[in-house]
C-alpha positions as CSV (number, residue, x, y, z in Angstrom):
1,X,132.3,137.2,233.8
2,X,131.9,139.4,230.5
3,X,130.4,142.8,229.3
4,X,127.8,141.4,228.5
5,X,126.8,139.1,231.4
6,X,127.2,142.5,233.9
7,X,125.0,144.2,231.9
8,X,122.1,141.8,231.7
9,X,119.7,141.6,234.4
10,X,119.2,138.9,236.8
11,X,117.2,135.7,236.0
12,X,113.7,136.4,236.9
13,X,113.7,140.3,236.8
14,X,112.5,142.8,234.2
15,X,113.8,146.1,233.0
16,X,113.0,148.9,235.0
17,X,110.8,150.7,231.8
18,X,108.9,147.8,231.1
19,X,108.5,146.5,234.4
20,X,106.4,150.5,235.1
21,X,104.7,149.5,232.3
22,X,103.2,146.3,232.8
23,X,102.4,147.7,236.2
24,X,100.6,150.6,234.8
25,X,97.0,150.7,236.1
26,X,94.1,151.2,233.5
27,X,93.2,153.7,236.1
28,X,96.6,155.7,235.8
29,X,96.5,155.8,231.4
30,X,93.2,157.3,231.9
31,X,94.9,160.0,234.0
32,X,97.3,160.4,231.1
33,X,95.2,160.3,228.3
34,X,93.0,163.0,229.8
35,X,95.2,165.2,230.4
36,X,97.2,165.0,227.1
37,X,94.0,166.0,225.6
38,X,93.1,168.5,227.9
39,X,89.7,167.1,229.1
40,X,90.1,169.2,232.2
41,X,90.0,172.8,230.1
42,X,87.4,171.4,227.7
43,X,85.7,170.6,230.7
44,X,85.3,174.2,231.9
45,X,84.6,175.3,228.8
46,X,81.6,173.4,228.3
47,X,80.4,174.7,231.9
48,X,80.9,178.1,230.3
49,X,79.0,177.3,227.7
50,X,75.8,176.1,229.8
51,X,76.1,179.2,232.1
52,X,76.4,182.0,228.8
53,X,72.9,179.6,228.0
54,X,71.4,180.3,231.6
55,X,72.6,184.1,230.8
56,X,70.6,184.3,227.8
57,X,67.5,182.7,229.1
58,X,67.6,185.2,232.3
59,X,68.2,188.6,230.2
60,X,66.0,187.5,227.5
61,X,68.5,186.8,224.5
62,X,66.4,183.8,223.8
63,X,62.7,185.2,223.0
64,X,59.4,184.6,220.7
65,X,59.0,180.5,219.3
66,X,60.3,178.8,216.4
67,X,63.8,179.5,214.6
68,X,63.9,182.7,216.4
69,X,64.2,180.8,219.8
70,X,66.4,178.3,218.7
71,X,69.1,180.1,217.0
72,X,71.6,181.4,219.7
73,X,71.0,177.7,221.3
74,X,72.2,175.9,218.4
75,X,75.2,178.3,218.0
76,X,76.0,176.9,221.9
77,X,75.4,173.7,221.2
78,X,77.8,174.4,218.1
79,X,80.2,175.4,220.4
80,X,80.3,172.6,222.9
81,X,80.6,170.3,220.0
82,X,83.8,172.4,218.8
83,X,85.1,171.8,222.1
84,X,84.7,168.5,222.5
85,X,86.3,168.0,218.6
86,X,89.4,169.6,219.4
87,X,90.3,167.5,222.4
88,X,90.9,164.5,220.1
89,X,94.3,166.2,219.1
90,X,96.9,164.0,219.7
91,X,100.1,165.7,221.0
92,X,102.0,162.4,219.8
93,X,100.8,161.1,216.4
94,X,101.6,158.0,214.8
95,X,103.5,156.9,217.9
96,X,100.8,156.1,220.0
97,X,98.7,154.9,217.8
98,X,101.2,151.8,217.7
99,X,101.6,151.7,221.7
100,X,99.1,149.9,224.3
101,X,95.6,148.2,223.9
102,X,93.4,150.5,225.8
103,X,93.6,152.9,223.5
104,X,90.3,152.4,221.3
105,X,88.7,152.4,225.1
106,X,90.4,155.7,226.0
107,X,88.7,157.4,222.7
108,X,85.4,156.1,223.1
109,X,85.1,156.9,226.7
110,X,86.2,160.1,226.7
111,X,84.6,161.0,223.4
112,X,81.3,160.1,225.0
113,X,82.0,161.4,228.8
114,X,82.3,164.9,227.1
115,X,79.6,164.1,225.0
116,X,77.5,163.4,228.3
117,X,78.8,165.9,230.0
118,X,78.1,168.6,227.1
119,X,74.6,167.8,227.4
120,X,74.7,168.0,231.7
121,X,76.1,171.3,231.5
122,X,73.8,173.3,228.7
123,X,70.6,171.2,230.4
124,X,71.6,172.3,233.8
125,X,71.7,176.1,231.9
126,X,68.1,175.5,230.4
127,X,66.5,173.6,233.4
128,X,65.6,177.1,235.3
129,X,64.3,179.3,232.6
130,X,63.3,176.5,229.9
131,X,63.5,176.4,226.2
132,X,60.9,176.3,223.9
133,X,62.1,172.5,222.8
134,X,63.4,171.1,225.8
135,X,65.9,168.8,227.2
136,X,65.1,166.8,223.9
137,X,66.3,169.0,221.6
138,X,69.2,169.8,223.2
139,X,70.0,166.2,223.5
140,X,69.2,165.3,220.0
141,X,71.1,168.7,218.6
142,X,73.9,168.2,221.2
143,X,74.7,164.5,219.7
144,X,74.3,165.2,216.2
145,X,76.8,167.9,216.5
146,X,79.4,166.1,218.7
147,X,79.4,163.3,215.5
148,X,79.9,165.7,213.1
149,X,82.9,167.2,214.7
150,X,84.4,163.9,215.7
151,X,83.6,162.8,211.7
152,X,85.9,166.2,211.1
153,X,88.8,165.3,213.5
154,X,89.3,161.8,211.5
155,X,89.5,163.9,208.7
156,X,91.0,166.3,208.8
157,X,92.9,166.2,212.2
158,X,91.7,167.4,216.1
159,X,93.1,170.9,215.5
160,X,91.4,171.5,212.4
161,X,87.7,169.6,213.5
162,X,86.2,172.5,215.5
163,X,84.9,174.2,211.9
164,X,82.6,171.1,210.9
165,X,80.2,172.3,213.8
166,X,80.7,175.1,214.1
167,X,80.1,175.4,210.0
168,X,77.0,173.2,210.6
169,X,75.4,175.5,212.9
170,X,75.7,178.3,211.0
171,X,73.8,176.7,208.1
172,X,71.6,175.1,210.7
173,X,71.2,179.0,211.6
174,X,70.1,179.6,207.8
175,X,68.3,176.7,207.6
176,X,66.0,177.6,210.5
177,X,65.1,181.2,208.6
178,X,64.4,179.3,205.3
179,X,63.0,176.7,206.8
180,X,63.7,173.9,205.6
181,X,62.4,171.0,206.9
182,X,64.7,168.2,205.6
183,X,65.6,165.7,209.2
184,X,69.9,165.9,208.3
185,X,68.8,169.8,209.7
186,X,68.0,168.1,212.5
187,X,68.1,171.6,214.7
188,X,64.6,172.8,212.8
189,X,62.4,169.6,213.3
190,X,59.9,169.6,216.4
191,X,61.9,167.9,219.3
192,X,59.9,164.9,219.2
193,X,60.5,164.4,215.4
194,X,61.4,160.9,214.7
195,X,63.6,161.5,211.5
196,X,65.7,164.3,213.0
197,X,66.5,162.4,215.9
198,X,67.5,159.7,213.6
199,X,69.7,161.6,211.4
200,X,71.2,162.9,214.8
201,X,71.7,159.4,216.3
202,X,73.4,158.3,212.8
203,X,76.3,161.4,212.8
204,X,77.0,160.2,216.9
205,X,77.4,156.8,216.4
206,X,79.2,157.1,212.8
207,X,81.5,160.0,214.6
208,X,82.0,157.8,217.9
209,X,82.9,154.3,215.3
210,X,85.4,156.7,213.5
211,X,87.3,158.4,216.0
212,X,87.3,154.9,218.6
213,X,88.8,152.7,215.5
214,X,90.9,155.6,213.8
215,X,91.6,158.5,216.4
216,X,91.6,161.8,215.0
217,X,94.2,162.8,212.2
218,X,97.0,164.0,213.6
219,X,100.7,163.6,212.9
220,X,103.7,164.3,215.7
221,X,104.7,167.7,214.2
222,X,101.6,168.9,214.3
């Protein structure tokens, strides 16, 4: 007997690391990936969010129709939508990128779970008082914001995506005073408008494509 035949394993048997691996339950690397992106904490926060909404419905923060009614809403929305940006971070980079098969699936689910959730939690904090717009609006603002910060995490990286919607609210904010009617200001059009909604839809599905197929753009170190 050699070295080299004591040190390799029985016919029929794999090593320890890749025998856990092939193992691993799709189940288990949703675990993982969750909580390497901190779903959990983003998930609070986006309950925070749709109580600070009920808040300002009860005391009145939210008052008269038009912009004026809409404008501390879409700076929530905004918020949610930051949220939900940041947790594509990877805390491993390139390496993972190059490891496993369920990846893609991993991104899309729980890019649109918090998506879906995002829109439970600031509904839930509308549903008592109401909003001028309705459960459409948030919906249709709600998406279009979540594309646009998932757009900015395959840009320019998870820990840098929060300021796309956050930015876009703020000139959704001015838009409303001037406004505008264009439908890619999607927070200003009537909740039943057909191009807002579309222009909406369009920033999801282009942000949800781009961060399934590329992840957000993130590098080990960072």
């Amino acid at each position: 007997m050699t070295a080299a035949s004591a040190r390799r394993p029985p016919a029929g048997t794999t090593a320890p690391g890749r025998a856990s691996l092939t193992r691993s339950h799709p189940a288990r690397l949703m675990h993982l990936y969750l909580a390497s992106r901190r779903v959990p904490a983003a998930l609070a926060v986006l309950a925070a969010c749709g109580i600070v909404l009920r808040i300002a419905l009860h005391w009145h923060w939210i008052s008269g129709t038009g912009g004026s009614a809409q404008e501390l809403p879409v700076m929530i929305e905004g918020a949610t939508a930051a949220v939900i940006a940041v947790t594509t971070a990877s805390p491993f980079g390139e390496p993972e990128r190059a490891t496993g098969r369920w990846l893609r699936y991993l991104r899309l689910t729980t890019a649109l779970g918090l998506a879906l959730a995002a829109v439970g939690a600031l509904a839930a904090g509308a549903a008592a008082a109401g909003l001028d717009d309705g459960n459409l609006a948030i919906l249709r603002n709600a998406a279009g914001l979540d594309g646009i910060g998932l757009l900015c995490a395959a840009a320019a990286g998870g820990g840098l995506a929060w300021i796309g919607p956050l930015a876009y609210a703020v000139l959704a904010e001015f838009a409303l005073v001037q406004g505008w009617t264009t439908p890619w200001m999607w927070p200003g059009r009537p909740p039943h408008d057909l191009g807002g909604a579309l222009c909406a839809c369009l920033a999801l599905v282009a942000g949800l494509t781009v961060i399934t197929l590329r992840g957000a753009r993130d590098s080990a170190h960072e």
